[in-house]
C-alpha positions as CSV (number, residue, x, y, z in Angstrom):
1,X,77.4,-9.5,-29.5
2,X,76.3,-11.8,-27.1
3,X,76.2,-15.8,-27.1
4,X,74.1,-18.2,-26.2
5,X,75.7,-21.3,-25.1
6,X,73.2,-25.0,-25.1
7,X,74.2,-28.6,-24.2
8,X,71.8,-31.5,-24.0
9,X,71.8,-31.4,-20.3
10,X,70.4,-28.3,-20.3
11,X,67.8,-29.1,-22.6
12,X,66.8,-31.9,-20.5
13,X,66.7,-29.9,-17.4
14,X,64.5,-27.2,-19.1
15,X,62.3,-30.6,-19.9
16,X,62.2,-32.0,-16.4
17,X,61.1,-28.5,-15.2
18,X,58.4,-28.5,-17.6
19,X,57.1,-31.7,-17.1
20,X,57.1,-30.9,-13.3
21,X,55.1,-27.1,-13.9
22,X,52.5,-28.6,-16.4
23,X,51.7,-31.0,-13.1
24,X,49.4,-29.6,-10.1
25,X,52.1,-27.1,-8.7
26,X,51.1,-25.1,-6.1
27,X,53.4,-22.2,-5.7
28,X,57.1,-20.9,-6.6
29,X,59.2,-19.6,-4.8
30,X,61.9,-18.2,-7.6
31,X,62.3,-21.0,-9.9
32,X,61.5,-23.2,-7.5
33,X,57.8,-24.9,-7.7
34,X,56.6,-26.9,-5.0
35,X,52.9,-28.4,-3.8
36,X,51.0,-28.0,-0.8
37,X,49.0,-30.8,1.5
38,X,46.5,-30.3,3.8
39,X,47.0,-33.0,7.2
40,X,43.3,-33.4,8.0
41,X,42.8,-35.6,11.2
42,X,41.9,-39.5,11.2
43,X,40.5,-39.8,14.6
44,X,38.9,-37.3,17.4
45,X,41.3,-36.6,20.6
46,X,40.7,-34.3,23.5
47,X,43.7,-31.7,24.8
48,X,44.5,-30.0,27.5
49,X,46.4,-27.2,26.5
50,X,50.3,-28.3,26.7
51,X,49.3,-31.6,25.6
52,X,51.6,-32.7,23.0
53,X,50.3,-36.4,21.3
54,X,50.7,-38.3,18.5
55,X,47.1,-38.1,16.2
56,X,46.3,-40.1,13.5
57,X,46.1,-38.3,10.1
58,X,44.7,-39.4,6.4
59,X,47.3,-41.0,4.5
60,X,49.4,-38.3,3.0
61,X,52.0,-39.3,-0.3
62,X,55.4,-37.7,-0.1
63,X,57.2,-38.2,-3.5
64,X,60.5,-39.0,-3.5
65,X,62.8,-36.2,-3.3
66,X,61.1,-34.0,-1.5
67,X,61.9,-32.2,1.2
68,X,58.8,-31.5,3.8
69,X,58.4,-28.5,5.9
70,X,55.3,-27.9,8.4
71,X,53.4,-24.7,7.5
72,X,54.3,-22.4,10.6
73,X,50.2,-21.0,10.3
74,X,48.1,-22.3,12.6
75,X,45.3,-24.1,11.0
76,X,43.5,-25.4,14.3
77,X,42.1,-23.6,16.9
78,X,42.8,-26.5,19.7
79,X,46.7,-26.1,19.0
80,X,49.7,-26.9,16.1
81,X,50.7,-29.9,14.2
82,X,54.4,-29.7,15.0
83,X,55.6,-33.0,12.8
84,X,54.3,-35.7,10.4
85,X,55.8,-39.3,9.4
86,X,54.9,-42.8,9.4
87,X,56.1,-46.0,11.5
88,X,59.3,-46.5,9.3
89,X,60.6,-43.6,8.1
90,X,62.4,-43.9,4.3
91,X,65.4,-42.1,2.8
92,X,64.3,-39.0,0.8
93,X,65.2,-41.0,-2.8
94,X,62.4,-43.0,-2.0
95,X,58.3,-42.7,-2.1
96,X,57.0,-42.3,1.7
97,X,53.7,-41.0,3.1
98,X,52.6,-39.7,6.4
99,X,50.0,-41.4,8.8
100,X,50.2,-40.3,11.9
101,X,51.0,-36.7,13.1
102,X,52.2,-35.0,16.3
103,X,50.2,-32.6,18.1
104,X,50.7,-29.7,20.0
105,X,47.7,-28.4,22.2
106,X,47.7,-24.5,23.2
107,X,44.4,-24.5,24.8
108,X,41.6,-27.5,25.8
109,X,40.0,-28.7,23.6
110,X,39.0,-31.2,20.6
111,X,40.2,-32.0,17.5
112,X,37.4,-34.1,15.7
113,X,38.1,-36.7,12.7
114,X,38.1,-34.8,9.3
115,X,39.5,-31.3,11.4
116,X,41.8,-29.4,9.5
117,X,45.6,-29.8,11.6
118,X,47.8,-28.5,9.3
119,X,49.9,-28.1,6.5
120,X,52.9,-29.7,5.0
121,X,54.8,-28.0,2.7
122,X,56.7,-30.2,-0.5
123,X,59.7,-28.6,-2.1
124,X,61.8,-30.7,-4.8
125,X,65.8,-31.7,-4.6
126,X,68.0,-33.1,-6.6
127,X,70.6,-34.8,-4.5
128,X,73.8,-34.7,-5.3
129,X,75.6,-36.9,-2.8
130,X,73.5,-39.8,-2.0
């Protein structure tokens, strides 16, 4: 015999989860759905490999709690976009965006406005000591 124990909690999980997978998702990892965005560049710099500057990058929305990870593929040929953010950075229960990127230059070269510099990866939390 088995037994199959519900509570309204986790009938409203089971909704949240839902709600979240009928949205753009774009990959899971388990049970665990996240989304992927591209950081294109906002302006043309020139590297010398070594380099490591900051590069302006199309505003990117982060929702709030999410957790951000850089893609560890290289998606540029000049280098390696090693971290993303914006002038004030916000707590993770709040909605942020990136604007400006750093870059990391493995060889000379240029990265031109609309280049492809990376990826950032979103994964949802649910806090639970905030």
């Amino acid at each position: 015999m088995s037994v199959r124990i519900t509570n309204r909690l986790g009938k409203e999980r089971k909704r949240e989860l839902a709600e979240y997978e009928a949205s753009m998702v774009d990959f899971k990892i388990g049970t665990i759905s996240g989304n992927l965005k591209a950081l294109i560049a906002d302006e043309k710099l020139e590297f010398k490999a070594g380099d490591i500057k900051p590069i302006k990058i199309k505003k990117v929305n982060l929702p709030a709690n999410h957790i951000c990870y850089m893609c560890a593929y290289a998606t540029n040929q000049v280098g390696h976009t090693i971290a993303a953010g914006e002038e004030t950075p916000l707590p993770i229960s709040m909605d942020r965006h990136a604007d400006h990127a750093a870059f990391a230059a493995a060889q000379d070269g240029t990265v031109e406005k609309n280049d492809l510099i990376g990826v950032v990866i979103l994964l949802p939390v649910h806090p639970t000591h905030l």
